[in-house]
FIFI-615557 format. One record per residue (C-alpha): residue in three letters; x, y, z; chain. Coordinates in steps of 0.5 Angstrom, whole numbers, plus 500, padded with zeros to 3 digits. Example, Ala and Ser with C-alpha at 12.3 -4.5 7.8 and 13.67 -1.06 7.14 Angstrom:
! FIFI-615557
[site ALA, [525, 491, 516], A]
[site SER, [527, 498, 514], A]
//
This chain:
! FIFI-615557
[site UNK, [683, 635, 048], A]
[site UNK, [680, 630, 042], A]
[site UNK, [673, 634, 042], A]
[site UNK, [673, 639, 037], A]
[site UNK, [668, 645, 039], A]
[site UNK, [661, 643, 037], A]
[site UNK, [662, 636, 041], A]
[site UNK, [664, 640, 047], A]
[site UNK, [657, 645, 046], A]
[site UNK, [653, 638, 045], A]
[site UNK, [656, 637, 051], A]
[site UNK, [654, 643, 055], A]
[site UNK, [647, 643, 051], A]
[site UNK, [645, 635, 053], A]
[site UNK, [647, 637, 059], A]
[site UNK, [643, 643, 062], A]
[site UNK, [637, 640, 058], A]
[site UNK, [638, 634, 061], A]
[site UNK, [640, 636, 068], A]
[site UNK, [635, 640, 074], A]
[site UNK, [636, 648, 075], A]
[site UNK, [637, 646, 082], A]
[site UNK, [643, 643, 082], A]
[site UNK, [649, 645, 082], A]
[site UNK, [654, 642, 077], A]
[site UNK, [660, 641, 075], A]
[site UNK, [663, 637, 068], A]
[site UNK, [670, 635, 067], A]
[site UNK, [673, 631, 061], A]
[site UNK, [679, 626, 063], A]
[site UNK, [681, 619, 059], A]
[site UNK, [683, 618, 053], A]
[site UNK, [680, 625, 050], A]
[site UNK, [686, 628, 054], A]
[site UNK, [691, 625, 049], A]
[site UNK, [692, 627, 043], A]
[site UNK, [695, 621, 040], A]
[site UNK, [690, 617, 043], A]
[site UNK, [685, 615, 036], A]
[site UNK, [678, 613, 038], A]
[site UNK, [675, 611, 044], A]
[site UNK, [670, 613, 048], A]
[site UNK, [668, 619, 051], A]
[site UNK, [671, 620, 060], A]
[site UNK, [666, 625, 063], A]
[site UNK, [666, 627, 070], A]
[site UNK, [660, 630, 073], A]
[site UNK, [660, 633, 080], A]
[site UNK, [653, 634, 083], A]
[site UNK, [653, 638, 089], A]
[site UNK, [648, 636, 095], A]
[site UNK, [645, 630, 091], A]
[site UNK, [644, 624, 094], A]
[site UNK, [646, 617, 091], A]
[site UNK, [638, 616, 088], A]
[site UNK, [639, 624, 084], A]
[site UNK, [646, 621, 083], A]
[site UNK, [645, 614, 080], A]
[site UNK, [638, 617, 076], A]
[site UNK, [643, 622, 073], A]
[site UNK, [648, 616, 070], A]
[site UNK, [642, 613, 068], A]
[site UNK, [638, 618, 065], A]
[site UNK, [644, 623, 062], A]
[site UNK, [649, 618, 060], A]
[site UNK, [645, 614, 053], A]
[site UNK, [643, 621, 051], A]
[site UNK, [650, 624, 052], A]
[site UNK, [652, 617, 047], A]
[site UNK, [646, 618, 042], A]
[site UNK, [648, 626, 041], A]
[site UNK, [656, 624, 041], A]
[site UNK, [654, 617, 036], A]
[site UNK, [659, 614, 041], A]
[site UNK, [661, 611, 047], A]
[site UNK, [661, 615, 054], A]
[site UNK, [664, 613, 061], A]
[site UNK, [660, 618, 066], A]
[site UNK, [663, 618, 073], A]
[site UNK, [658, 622, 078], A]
[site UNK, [660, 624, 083], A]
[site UNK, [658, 628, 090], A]
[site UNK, [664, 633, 092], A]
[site UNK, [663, 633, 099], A]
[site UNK, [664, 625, 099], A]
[site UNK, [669, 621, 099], A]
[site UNK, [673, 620, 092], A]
[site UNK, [673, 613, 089], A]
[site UNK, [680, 612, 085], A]
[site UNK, [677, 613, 078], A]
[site UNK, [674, 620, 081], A]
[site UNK, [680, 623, 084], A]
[site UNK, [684, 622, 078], A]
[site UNK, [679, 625, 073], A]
[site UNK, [678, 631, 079], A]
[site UNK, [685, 632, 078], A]
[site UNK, [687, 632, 071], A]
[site UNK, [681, 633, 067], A]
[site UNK, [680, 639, 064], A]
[site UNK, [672, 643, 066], A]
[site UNK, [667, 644, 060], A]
[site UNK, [661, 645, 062], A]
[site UNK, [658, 647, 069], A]
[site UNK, [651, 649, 072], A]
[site UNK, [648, 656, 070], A]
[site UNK, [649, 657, 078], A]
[site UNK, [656, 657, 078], A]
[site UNK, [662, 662, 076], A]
[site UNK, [664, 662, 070], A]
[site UNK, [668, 655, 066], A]
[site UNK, [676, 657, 066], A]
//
């Protein structure tokens, strides 16, 4: 993975800030953050929210995205996702081979 240990612990730290205690959440890095040889780019983040309609779901994006961007000082995709919906393309890949970084205080633990 091309973040190093302090951006992860940004992420975590802007995403519990910004995030509300109630939701159950779940964080993935998947994209070119995955690939070694890969220079640049910008930041792919999955985050699942459990039980969110579409208006939590968009206010999210909304309002977590340009902090994670401003915290990073560099672009960041964000695809939000509620698991019990159905998958979009982009979301089931990032399901499926992203890697979890972070997750809600109400979760198990990250493996």
């Amino acid at each position: 993975m091309r973040l190093t240990p302090a951006e992860q612990a940004t992420i975590r730290s802007v995403c519990h800030s910004h995030l509300p205690a109630d939701l159950i959440w779940r964080l993935r890095v998947f994209g070119s953050c995955l690939d070694e040889q890969a220079r640049g780019g910008d930041v792919d983040l999955y985050l699942e929210l459990e039980g969110a309609d579409a208006t939590q779901r968009a206010a999210v994006a909304r309002d977590l995205r340009p902090s994670l961007e401003e915290a990073l000082d560099r672009p960041v995709d964000l695809v939000v996702q509620d698991p019990a919906h159905p998958l979009k393309a982009v979301a089931a890949i990032a399901r499926e081979q992203g890697i979890p970084i972070a997750q809600s205080d109400s979760c198990e633990q990250v493996s």
